[in-house]
N, C-alpha and C positions, 0 to 999 in steps of 0.2 A: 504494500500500500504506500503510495506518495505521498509524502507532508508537503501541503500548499506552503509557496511563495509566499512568506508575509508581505502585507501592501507596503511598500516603499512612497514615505512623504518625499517631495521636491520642495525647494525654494526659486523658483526661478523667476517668479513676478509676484508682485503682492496678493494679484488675486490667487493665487495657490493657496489661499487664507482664506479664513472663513473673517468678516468684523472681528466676531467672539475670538476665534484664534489669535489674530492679531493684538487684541487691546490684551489679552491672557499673555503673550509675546513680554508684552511692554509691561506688565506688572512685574513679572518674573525678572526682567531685568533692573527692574528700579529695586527690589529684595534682593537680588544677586550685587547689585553697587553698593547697597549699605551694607552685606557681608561681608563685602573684602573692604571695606570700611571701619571695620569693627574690627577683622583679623580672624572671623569663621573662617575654615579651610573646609572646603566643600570639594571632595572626590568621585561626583556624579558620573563621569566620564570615565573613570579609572578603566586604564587597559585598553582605551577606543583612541583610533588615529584617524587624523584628517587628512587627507591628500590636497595640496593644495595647490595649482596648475596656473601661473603668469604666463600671459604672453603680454602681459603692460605690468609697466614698471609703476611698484607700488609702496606705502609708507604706510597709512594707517591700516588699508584692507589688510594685508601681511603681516603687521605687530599686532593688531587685533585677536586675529583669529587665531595666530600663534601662542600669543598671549592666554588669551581666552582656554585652548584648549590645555594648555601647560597649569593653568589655576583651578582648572575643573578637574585633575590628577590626568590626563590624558595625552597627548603628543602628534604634533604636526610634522607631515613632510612639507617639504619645498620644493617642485618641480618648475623646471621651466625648458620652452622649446632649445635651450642650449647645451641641456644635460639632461633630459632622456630623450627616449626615441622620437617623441615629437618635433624633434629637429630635424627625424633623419628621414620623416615621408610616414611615420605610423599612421594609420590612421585614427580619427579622434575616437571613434566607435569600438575599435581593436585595444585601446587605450584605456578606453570606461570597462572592457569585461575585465581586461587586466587588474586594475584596481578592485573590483568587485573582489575579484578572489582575495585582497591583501589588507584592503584597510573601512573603517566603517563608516566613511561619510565622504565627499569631495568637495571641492570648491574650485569656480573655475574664475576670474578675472582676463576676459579676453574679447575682443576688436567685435566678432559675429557675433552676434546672438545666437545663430545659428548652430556655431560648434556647442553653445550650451544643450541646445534641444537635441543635436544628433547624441552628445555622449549620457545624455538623462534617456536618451531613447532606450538606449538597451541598457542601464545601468540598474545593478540590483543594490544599490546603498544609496542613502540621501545624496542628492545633489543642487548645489548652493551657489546662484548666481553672486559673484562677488563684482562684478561689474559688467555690462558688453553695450553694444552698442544700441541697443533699445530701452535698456533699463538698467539703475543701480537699487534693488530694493534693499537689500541691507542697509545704505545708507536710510533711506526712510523710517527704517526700526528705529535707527540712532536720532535721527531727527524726532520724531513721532513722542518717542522717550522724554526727548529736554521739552519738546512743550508742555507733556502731561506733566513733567515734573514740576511747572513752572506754572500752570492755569490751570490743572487740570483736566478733565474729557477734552476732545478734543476736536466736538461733536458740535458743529454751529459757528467757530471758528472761522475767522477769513485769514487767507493768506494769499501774499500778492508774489509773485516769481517774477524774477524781473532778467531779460534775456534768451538769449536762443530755446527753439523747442527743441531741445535735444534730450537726452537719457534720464536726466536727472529732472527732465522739466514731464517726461511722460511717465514717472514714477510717480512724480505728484498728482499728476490726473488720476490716473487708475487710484491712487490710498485718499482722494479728496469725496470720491464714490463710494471706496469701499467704508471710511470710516465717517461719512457724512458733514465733510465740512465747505465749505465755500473756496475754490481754489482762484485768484484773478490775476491772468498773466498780460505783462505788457515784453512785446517783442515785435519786430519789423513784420510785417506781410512777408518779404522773402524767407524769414525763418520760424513759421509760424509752425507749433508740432502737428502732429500727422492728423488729419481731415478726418478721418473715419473714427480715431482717437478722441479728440473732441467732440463726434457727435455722438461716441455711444454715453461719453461723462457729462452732458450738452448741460443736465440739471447742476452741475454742482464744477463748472467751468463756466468764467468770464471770460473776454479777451478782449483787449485794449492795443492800438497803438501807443498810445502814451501813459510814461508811467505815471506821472498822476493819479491817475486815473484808478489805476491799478490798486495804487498805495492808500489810496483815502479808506480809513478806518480799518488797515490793516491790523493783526495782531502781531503778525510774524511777516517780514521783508526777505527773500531768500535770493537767492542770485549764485553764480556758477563764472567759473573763466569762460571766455571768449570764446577761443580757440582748444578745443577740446585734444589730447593724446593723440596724433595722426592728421588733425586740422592745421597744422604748422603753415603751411605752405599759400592759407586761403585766409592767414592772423590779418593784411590789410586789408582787405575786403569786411570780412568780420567787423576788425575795429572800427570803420565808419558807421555799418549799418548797426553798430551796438553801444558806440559811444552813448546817445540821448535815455542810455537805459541803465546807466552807471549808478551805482547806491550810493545818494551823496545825504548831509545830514538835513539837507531841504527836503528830502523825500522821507525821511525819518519821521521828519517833523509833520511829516501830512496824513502819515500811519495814525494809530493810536497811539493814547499816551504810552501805553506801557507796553508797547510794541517789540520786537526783539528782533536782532540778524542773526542770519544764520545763511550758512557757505559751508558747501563740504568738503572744501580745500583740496590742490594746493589754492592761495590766493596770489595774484597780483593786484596789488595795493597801486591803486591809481588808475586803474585799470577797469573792471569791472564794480571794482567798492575803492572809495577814498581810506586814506588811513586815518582820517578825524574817526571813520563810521564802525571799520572794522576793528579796530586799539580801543574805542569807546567805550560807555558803559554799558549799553542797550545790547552789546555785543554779546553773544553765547557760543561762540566759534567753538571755541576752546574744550567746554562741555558737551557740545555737540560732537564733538571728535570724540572723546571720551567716552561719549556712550557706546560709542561704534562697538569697544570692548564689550559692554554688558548685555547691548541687545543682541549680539552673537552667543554669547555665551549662553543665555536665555532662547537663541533661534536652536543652538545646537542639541540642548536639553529637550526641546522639543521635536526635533525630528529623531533622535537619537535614543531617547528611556520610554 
């Protein structure tokens, strides 16, 4: 007789989440930060290894998760297309069974979205978009985190995104639906995020040319670099059509009072945010990075016991 396959959770987009799952996500890590706060050593993971697969060069994603799994008693690899076979033509599919047999989770940080979905395709252990070119939802855990820490549900909320529709801007769509809050993006007509994207989120997305617009009675002000990992080459074109979108403290000022920034870094200062706005008080960068640790560690626990 066969013993069935247990079902395998994915992380690959926010909606692989239930609401309930999610905001349960974000409790678990706001309890998991004041643990290692206190100096509880919590061994949930003990004996489980993450695989962890760059093809972009990375700071918080990589000390996060490495982190994360090293404090929960557990241990991460580090793979990249320049030390294993994914250098040498494996394929990503041949890649994900390999791992299946060796380690209990993966995470991949890389350009397609696509290579996520083909190696989740056949893969029998969780797997955990850490960034690609559609979406960054682990960063939204992190983000999602500092606000509830800070106001609360996070349910009726406005937040204004200010900047290209790109990955970090279509992550917010999808978790402004899934956890019901008001999203309002101001960004150029040329870089405006995907069509189909905004009309399935239509009730819970605004969209503005001008930030203004965007910002008036915002809670939270959020913004991204210009020129994204591989966008190098398109940074002047970019910087015109996103100069009038830059987070300065006149835009602060048209938010709410107790409004808050947030960037999921790296930042250029001057650039997309002034350094009066991102050095400021109103500023959460800092914590927000921060979290990055504990909503993983809280995503891990959850795909993983």
């Amino acid at each position: 007789m066969s013993i069935p396959s247990p079902v395998v959770r994915h992380f690959i987009d926010e909606t692989d989440l239930t609401a309930n799952e999610f905001r349960q996500i974000l409790d678990s890590a706001i309890e998991l930060k004041k643990e290692r706060q206190q100096g509880v050593i919590r061994d949930s993971l003990r004996n489980k290894t993450l695989a962890m697969i760059f093809e972009k060069a990375s700071t918080r994603t990589r000390t996060s998760f490495e982190a994360g799994m090293v404090q929960l008693g557990g241990h991460a690899i580090n793979l990249s297309p320049t030390d294993s076979q994914l250098g040498r033509g494996e394929p990503i599919a041949d890649t994900s069974r390999v791992l299946s047999e060796m380690v209990d989770a993966a995470m991949l940080r890389t350009h397609s979205h696509k290579t996520i979905e083909d190696f989740a395709h056949v893969s029998r252990i969780p797997v955990i978009n850490g960034l690609s070119d559609r979406s960054h939802p682990c960063q939204l855990l992190a983000d999602m985190q500092t606000l509830v820490e800070l106001r609360g549900d996070i349910k009726g909320a406005r937040i204004a995104w200010l900047g290209s529709g790109n990955n970090m801007c279509n992550s917010y769509i999808t978790t402004a639906r899934l956890l019901d809050f008001t999203l309002t993006i101001a960004c150029p007509k040329e870089l405006a995020p995907d069509n189909q994207l905004l009309t399935d989120c239509a009730a819970h997305v605004e969209l503005y040319e001008d930030a203004e617009s965007a910002c008036k009675s915002a809670d939270a002000v959020v913004t991204d670099v210009w020129a994204s990992m591989g966008e190098e080459k398109y940074s002047n074109r970019l910087h015109s059509l996103l100069k009038p979108y830059q987070v300065t403290q006149a835009l602060m000022n048209i938010a709410s009072p107790d409004a808050v920034f947030m960037h999921c870094l790296p930042a250029h200062r001057g650039e997309e945010v002034t350094e009066e706005v991102i050095d400021g008080k109103r500023s959460v960068v800092w914590r927000e990075a921060g979290n990055r640790l504990h909503a993983q560690k809280a995503l891990l626990e959850f795909l993983l016991l």
